[in-house]
C-alpha positions as CSV (number, residue, x, y, z in Angstrom):
1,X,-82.7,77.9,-71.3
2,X,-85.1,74.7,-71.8
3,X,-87.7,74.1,-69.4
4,X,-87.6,71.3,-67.5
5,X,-90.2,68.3,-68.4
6,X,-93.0,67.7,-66.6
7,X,-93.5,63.9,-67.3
8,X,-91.0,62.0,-69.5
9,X,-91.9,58.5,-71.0
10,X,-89.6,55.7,-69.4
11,X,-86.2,55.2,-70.9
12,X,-84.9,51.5,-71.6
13,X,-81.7,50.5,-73.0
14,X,-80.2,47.1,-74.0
15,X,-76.9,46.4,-73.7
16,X,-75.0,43.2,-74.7
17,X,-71.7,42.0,-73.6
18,X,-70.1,38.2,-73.1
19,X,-68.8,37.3,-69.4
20,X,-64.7,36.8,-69.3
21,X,-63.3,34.5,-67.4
22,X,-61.8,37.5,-65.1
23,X,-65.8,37.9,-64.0
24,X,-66.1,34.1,-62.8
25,X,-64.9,32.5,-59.0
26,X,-63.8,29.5,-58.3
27,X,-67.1,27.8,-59.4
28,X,-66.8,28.9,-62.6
29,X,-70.1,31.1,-62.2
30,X,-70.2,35.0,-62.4
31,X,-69.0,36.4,-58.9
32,X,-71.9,37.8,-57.4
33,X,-70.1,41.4,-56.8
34,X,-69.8,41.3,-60.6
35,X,-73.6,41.8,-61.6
36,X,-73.0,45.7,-60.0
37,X,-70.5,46.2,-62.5
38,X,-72.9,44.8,-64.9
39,X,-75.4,47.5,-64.0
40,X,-72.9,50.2,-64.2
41,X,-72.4,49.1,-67.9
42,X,-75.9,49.5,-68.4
43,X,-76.4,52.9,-66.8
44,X,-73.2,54.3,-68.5
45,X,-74.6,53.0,-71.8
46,X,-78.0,54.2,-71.8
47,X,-76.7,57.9,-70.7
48,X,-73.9,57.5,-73.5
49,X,-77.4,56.8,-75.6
50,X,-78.7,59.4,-74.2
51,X,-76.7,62.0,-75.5
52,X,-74.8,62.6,-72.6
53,X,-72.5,60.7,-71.1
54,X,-70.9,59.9,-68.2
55,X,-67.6,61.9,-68.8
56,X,-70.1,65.0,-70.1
57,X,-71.6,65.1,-66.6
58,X,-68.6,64.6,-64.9
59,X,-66.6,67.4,-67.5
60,X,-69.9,70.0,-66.4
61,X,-69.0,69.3,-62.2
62,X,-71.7,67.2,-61.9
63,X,-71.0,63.3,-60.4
64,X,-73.5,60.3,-59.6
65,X,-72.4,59.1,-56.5
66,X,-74.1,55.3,-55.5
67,X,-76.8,55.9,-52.5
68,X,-78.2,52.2,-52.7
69,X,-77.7,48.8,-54.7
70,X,-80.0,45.8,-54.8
71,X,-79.3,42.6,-56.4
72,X,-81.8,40.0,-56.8
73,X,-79.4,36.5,-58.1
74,X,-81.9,34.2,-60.4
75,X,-79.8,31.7,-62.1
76,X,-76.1,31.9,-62.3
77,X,-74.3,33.2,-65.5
78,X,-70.9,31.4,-67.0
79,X,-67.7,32.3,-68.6
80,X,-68.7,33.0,-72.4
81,X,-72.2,33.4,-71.7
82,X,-73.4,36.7,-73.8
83,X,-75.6,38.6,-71.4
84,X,-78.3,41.4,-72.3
85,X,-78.2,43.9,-69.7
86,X,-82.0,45.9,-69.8
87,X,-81.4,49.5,-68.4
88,X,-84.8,51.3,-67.1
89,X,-85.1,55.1,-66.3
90,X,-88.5,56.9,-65.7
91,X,-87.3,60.3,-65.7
92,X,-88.1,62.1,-62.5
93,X,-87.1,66.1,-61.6
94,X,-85.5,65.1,-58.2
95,X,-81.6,65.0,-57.2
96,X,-82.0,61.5,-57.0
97,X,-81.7,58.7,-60.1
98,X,-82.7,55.4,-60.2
99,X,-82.4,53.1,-62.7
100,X,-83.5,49.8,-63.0
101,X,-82.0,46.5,-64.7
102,X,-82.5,43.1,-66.1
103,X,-80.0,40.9,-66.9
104,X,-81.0,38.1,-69.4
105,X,-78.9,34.8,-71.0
106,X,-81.4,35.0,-74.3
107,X,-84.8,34.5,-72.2
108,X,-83.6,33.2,-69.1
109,X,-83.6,36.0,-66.5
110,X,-80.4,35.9,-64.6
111,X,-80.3,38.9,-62.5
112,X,-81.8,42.0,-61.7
113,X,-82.2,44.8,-59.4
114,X,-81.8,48.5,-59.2
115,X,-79.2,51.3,-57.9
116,X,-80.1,55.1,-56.8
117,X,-78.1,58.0,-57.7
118,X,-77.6,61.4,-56.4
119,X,-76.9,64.1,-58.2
120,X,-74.7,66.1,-57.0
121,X,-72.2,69.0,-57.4
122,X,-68.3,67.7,-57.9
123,X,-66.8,70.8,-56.2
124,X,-69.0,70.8,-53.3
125,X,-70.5,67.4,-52.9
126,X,-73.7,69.0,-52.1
127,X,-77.5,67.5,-54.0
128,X,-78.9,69.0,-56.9
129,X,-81.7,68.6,-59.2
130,X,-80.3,67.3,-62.5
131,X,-78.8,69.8,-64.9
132,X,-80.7,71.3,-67.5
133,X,-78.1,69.6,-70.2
134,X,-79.5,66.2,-68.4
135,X,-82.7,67.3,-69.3
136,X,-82.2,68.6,-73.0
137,X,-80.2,65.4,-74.1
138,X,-83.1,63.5,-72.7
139,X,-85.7,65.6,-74.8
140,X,-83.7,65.1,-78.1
141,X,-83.4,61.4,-77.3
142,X,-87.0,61.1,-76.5
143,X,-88.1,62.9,-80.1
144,X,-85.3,61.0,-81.8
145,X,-86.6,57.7,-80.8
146,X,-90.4,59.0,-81.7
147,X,-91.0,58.2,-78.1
148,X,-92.6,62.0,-77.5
C-alpha cells in the first residue's frame, strides 16, 4: 500500500469544447446554469487525465457528491464559440475536493469559479479521506508530467 503524499504540486488541466446551440437561451448567450456543466467537463477530464476517472471512483464505491458551486459570469459566451475550460486542483489529504476553473474564449476570460467535493462512500454515504488509488494515479500523473 502507497503512502499517502504529504504535499502534491497543483494539478491544472485544459479542456476545449465549442458551445451548441442546446447551451444558449433565448438571447442567444450561454444559459448561465450551463457554465456548472462546463465545470463538470473540466473536473471529469482532468481526473480522466489523471489516471482515474470518474467511472473508476464510482466502480471502487466511492462518489463525489457537490457540497458548494460558485460562478463568477465575466462576459457572455455564444453559440459556436470554442471555450477552454482551465481545471485547478491542489491536492489536499482531506474528504473534501475542490477544484477550481477558468473558462476562456482565446484570452477573454468568460467565467470562472469553483465547486467542493466530498468524498464519500457509495454504500453508506458517509465522508472519507480520498482512496489510496486517488492518491497513486495522482503520483504517476505527477512523475509522468515531470511535475515531481
Amino acid at each position: 500500500m502507497s503512502s499517502i503524499p504529504e504535499t502534491f504540486p497543483e494539478i491544472v488541466h485544459t479542456t476545449t469544447l465549442r458551445v451548441r446551440y442546446a447551451d444558449t437561451d433565448q438571447m442567444g448567450v450561454v444559459y448561465y446554469a450551463t457554465y456548472l456543466l462546463y465545470f463538470e467537463v473540466g473536473r471529469t477530464e482532468l481526473l480522466r487525465a489523471c489516471g482515474i476517472p470518474y467511472s473508476e471512483l464510482e466502480a471502487r464505491g466511492y462518489i463525489l457528491p457537490v457540497l458548494e458551486a460558485h460562478v463568477h459570469y465575466h462576459i457572455p459566451a455564444r453559440y459556436d464559440d470554442v471555450l477552454h475550460i482551465q481545471t485547478r486542483y491542489r491536492p489536499r489529504y482531506t474528504a473534501t475536493l475542490r477544484l477550481e476553473y477558468e473558462i476562456r474564449r482565446d484570452a477573454q476570460p468568460i467565467a470562472s469559479g469553483y465547486t467542493v467535493h466530498a468524498f464519500m462512500e457509495a454504500r453508506s454515504w458517509r465522508p472519507v479521506r480520498p482512496p489510496t488509488i486517488f492518491w497513486d494515479a495522482l503520483r504517476q500523473y505527477v512523475l509522468n508530467s515531470g511535475n515531481g
